[in-house]
Backbone as ProteinMPNN parsed JSONL, in Angstrom:
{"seq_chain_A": "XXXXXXXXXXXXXXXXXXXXXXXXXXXXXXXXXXXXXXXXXXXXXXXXXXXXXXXXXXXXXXXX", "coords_chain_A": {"N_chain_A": [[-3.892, 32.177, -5.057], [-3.543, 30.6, -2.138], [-4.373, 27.544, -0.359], [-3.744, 26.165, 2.291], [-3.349, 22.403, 3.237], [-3.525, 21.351, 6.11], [-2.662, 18.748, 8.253], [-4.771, 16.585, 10.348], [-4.403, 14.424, 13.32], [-4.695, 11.583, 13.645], [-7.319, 11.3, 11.286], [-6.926, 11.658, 8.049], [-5.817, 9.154, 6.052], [-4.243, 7.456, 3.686], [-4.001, 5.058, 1.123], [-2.846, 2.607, -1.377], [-2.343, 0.154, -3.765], [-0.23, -1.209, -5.188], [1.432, -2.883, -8.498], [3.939, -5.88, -8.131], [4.879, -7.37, -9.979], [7.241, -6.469, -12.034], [9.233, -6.447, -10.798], [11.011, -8.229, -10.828], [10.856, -10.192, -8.993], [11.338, -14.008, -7.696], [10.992, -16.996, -6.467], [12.126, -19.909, -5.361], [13.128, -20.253, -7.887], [10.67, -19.862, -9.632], [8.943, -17.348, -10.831], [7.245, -14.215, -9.012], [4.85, -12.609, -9.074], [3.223, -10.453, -7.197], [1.038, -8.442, -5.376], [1.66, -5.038, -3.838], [0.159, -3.658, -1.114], [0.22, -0.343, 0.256], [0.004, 1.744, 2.916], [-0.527, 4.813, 4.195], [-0.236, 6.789, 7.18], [-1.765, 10.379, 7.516], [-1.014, 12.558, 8.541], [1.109, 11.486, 11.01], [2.982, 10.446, 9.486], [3.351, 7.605, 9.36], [4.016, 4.578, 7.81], [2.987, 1.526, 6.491], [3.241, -1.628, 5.219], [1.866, -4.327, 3.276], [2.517, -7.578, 1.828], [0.24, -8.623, -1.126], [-1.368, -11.569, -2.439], [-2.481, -12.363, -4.915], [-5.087, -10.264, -6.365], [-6.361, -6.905, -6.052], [-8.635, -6.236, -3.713], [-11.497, -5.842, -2.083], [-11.127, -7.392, 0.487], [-8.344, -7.871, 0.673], [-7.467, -5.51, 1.112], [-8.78, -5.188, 3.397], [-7.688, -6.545, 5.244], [-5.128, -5.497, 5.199]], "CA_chain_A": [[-4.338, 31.85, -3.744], [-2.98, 29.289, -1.613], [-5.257, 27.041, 0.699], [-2.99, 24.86, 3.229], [-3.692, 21.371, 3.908], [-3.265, 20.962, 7.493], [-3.643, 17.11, 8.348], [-5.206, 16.622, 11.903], [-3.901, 13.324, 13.659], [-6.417, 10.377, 13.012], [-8.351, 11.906, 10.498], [-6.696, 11.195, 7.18], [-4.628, 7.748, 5.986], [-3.738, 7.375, 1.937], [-3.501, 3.71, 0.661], [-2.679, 2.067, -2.41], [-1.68, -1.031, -4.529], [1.333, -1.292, -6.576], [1.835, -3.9, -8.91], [5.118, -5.446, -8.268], [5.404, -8.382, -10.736], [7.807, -5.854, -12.852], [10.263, -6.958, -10.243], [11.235, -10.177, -10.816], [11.125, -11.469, -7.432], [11.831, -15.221, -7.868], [10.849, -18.167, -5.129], [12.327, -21.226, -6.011], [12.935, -20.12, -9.678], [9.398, -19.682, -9.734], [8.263, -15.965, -10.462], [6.517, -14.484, -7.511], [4.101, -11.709, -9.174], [2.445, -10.258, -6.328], [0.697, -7.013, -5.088], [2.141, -4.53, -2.551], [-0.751, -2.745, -0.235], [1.054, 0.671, 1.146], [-0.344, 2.454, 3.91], [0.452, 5.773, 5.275], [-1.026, 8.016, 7.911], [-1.14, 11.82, 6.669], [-0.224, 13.562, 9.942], [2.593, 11.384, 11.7], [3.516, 9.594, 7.87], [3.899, 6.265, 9.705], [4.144, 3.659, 6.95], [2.846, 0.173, 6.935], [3.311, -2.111, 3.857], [1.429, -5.965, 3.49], [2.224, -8.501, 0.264], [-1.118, -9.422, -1.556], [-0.788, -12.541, -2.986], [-3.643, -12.272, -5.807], [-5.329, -9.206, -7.058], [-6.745, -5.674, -5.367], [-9.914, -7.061, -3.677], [-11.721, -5.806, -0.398], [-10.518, -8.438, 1.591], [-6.844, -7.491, 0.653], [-7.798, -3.516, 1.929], [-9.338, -4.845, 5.221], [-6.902, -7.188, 6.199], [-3.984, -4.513, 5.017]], "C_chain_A": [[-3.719, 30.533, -3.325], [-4.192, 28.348, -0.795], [-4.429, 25.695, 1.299], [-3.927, 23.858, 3.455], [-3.057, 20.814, 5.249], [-4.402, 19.591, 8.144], [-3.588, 17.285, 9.919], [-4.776, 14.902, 12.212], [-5.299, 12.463, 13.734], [-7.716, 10.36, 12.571], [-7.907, 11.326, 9.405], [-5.655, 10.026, 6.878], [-4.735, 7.848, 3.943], [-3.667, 5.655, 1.911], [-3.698, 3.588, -0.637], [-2.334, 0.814, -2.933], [-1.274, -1.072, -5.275], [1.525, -2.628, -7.282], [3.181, -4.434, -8.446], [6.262, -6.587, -8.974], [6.655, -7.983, -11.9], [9.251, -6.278, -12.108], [11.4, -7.5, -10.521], [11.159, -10.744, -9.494], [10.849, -12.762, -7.823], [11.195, -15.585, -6.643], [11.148, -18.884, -6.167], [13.008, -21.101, -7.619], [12.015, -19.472, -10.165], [8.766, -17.965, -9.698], [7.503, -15.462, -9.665], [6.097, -13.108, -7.923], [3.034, -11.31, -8.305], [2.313, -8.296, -6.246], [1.393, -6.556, -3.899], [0.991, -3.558, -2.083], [0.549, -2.074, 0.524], [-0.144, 1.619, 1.64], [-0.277, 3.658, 4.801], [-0.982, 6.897, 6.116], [-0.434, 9.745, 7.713], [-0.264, 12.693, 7.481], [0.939, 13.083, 10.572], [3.507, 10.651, 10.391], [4.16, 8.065, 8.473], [3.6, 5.594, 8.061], [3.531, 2.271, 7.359], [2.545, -0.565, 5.09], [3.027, -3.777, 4.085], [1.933, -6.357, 1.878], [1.438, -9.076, 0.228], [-0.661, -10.146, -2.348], [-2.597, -12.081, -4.027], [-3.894, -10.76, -6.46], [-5.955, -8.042, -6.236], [-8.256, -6.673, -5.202], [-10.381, -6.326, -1.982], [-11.442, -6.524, 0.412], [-8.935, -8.381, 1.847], [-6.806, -6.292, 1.571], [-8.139, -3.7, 2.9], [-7.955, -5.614, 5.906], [-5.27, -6.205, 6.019], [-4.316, -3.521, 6.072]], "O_chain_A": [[-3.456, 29.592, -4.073], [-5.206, 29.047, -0.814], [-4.482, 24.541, 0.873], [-5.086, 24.104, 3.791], [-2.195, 19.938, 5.307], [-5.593, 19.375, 8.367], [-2.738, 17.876, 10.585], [-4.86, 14.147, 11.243], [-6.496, 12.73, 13.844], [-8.751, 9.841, 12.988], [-8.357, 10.181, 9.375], [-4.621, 10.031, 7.546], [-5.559, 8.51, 3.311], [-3.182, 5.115, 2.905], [-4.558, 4.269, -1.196], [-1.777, 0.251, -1.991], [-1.872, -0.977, -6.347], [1.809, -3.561, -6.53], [3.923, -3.472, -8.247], [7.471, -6.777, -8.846], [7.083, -8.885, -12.62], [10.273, -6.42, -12.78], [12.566, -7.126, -10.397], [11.507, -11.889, -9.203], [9.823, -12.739, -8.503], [10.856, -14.736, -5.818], [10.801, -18.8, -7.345], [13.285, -22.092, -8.295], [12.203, -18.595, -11.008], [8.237, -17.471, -8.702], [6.7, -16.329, -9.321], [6.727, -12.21, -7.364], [1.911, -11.748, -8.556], [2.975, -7.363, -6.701], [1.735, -7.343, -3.016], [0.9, -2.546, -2.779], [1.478, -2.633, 1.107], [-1.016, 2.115, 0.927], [-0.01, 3.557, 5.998], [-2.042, 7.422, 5.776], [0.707, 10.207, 7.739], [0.774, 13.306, 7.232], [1.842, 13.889, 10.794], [4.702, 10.394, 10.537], [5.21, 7.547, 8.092], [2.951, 6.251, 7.247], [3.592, 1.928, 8.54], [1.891, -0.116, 4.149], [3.718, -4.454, 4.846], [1.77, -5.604, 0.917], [1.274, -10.008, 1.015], [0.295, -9.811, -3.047], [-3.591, -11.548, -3.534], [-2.968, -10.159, -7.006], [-6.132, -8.633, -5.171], [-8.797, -7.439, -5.999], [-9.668, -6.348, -0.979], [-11.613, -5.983, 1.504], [-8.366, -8.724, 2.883], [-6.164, -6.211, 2.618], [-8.06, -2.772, 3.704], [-7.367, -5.233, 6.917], [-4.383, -6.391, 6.852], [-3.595, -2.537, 6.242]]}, "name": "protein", "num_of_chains": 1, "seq": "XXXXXXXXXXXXXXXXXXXXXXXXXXXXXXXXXXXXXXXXXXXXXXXXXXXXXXXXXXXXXXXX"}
């Protein structure tokens, strides 16, 4: 059996947080281990991506 997921426009969004200290991103010399909040809407797959400076935290998820 199959059962389609048919996404309806401003109904469903996906988010996550990626580590992305595996990097290396550098400042200064200075290692720059930070989080990436990604954002996508299911139906038009816009994208939107913030850098969290710290750790996964509700305050990261609202202001993302």
């Amino acid at each position: 059996m199959f059962f389609p997921e048919g996404a309806k426009p401003g109904v469903r969004g996906l988010s996550d947080f990626t580590d992305m200290s595996k990097l290396g991103v550098t400042i200064g010399g200075a290692p720059f281990g930070c989080q990436l909040y990604h954002f996508v809407q299911a139906f038009s797959r816009r994208e939107y991506a913030n850098v969290v400076e710290g750790v996964e935290s509700f305050e990261a998820l609202a202001t993302g």
